[in-house]
Every structure is written in C-alpha cells, then in structure tokens.
C-alpha positions as CSV (number, residue, x, y, z in Angstrom):
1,X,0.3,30.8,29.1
2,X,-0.3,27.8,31.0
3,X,1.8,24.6,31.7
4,X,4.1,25.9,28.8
5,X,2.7,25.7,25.8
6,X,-0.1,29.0,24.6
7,X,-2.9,27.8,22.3
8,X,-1.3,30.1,19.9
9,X,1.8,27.9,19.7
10,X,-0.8,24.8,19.8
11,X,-2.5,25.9,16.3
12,X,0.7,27.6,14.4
13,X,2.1,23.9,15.2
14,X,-0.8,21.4,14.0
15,X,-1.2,24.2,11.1
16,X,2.9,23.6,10.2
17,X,2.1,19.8,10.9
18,X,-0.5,20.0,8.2
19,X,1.5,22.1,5.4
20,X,4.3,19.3,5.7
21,X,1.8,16.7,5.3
22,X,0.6,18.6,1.9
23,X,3.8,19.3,0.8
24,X,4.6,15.3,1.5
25,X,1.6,14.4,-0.1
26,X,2.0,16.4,-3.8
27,X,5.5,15.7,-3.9
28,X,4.2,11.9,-3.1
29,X,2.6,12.1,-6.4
30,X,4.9,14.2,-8.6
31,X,5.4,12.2,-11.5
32,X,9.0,11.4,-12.3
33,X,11.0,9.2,-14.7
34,X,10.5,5.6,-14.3
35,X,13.3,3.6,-13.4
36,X,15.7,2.1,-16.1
37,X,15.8,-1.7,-17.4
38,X,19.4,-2.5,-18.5
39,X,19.3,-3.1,-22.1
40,X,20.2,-6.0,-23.6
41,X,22.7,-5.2,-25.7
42,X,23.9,-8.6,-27.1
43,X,20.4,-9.9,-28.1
44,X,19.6,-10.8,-31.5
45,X,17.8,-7.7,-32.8
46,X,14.8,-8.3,-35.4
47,X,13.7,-4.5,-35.8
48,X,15.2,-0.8,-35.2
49,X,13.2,1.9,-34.5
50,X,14.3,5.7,-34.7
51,X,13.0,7.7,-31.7
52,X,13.5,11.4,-33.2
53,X,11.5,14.1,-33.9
54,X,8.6,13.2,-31.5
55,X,7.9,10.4,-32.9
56,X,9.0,6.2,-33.2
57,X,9.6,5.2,-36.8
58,X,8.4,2.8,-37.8
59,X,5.6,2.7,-34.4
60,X,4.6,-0.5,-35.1
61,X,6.8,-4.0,-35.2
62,X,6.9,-7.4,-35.0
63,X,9.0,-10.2,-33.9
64,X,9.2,-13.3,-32.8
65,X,9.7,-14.6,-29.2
66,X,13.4,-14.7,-28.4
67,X,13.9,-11.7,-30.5
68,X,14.9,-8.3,-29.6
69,X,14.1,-4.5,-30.6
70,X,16.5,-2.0,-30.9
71,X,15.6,1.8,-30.5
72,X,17.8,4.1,-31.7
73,X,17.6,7.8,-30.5
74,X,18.7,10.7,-32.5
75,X,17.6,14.4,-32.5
76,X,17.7,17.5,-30.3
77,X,15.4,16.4,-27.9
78,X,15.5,13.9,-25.1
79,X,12.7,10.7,-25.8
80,X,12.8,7.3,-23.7
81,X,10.7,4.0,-24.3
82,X,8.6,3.2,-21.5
83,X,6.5,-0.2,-21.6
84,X,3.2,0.1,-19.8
85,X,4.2,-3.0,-18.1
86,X,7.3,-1.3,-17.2
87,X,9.0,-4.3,-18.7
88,X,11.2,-2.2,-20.6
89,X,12.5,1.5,-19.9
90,X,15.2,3.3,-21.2
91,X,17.1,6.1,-19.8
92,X,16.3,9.4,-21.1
93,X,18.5,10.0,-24.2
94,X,19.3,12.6,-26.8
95,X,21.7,9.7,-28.5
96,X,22.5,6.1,-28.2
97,X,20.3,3.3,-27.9
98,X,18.6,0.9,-26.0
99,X,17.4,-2.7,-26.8
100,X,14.6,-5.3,-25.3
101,X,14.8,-8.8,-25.8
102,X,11.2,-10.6,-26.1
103,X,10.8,-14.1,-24.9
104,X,7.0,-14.1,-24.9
105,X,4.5,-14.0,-27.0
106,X,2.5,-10.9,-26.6
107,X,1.6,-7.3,-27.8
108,X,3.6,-4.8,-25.5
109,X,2.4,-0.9,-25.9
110,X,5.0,1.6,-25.3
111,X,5.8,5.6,-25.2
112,X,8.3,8.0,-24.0
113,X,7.6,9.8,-20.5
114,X,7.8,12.8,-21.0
115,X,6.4,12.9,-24.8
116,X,3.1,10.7,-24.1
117,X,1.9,11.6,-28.1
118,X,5.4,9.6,-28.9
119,X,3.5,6.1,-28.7
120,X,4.5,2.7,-30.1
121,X,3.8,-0.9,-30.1
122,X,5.8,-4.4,-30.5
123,X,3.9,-7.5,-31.3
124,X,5.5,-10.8,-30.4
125,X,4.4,-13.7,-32.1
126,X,5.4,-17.7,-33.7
127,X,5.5,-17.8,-36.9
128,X,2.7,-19.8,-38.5
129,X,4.4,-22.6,-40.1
C-alpha cells in the first residue's frame, strides 16, 4: 500500500461508484403515477363516465368548449384518467370522482396508469349552427 490508498480499495470504490450510478439510473426511469390536476369540481358537466370494471363507460364523448366531463369511479379496483397531454390526471381512486373542464376545441385521448387497456377519448367541439 502506497500513499494510502491500495488499488484494491481503488476498484471496489469506482465499482460501488458504478452500482449507485445503475441503481440511480433504473430508479430514474421507474414509472410512477403522474401527478394530479385538481378537478374542477364546480364546472358545468356535459357527460359522466363510469371508470369500473377495467373499463370507461361510455369511452367515447363529446362536448362542447367550456364544458366539463365528469368521471365517476366505482368498483374494487383502483383506475385514474390520465390525458396524454397530461392536461388532466386524477388521483388514483377506488371511489369518488374527478372532473375536467374543456375550453378548447380538440380531441383529448385518455387512460388509466396503471390499467393502459382502460382507454378513452373526449372530443370538444362548436356546435354547427
């Protein structure tokens, strides 16, 4: 061992230097639940959905800008509704619900994080006059 430090030491600690940096780096990308958009729970709401069973019912709907969507969860499991945009997430929930208001025009895809068959979509649009 010279000047303090034995090349044995010199390895075991750029060795535990790169098994942090792995750990760091999985747990970096370790998916996790995205986080929550307060609801708006004094919109107008123009549809309900039922998150239950796996599945949104009805998984389709549409409103009109300055409108709002209420889902309602229900069932043994927990479900959320995630937005792709992320413009919309609800909490993990076996009961209650959550509501979005829509001021734009748009079609907004949505699913629940940890149930990605659970998939839905709301369509904003003006009514053609």
């Amino acid at each position: 061992m010279r000047n303090g430090i034995s090349r044995r030491d010199a390895i075991g600690g750029v060795l535990g230097l790169l098994g942090l940096g792995a750990t760091a780096g999985v747990a970096g990308c370790a998916p996790g639940a995205p986080e929550p958009v307060l609801s708006d729970e004094d919109a107008p709401v123009a549809a309900t959905v039922r998150a239950y069973d796996n599945a949104y019912d009805p998984p389709e709907v549409e409103i009109a800008p300055g409108e709002a969507v209420r889902w309602e969860f229900e069932g043994p499991a927990e479900h959320d509704v995630v937005s792709e945009d992320r413009r919309f997430v609800s909490e993990l929930m076996r009961e209650g619900s959550y509501t979005h208001l829509f001021a734009e025009e748009g079609e907004f895809p949505y699913l629940c994080s940890i149930h990605p068959e659970m998939r839905g979509v709301v369509r904003v649009r003006r009514a053609l006059r």
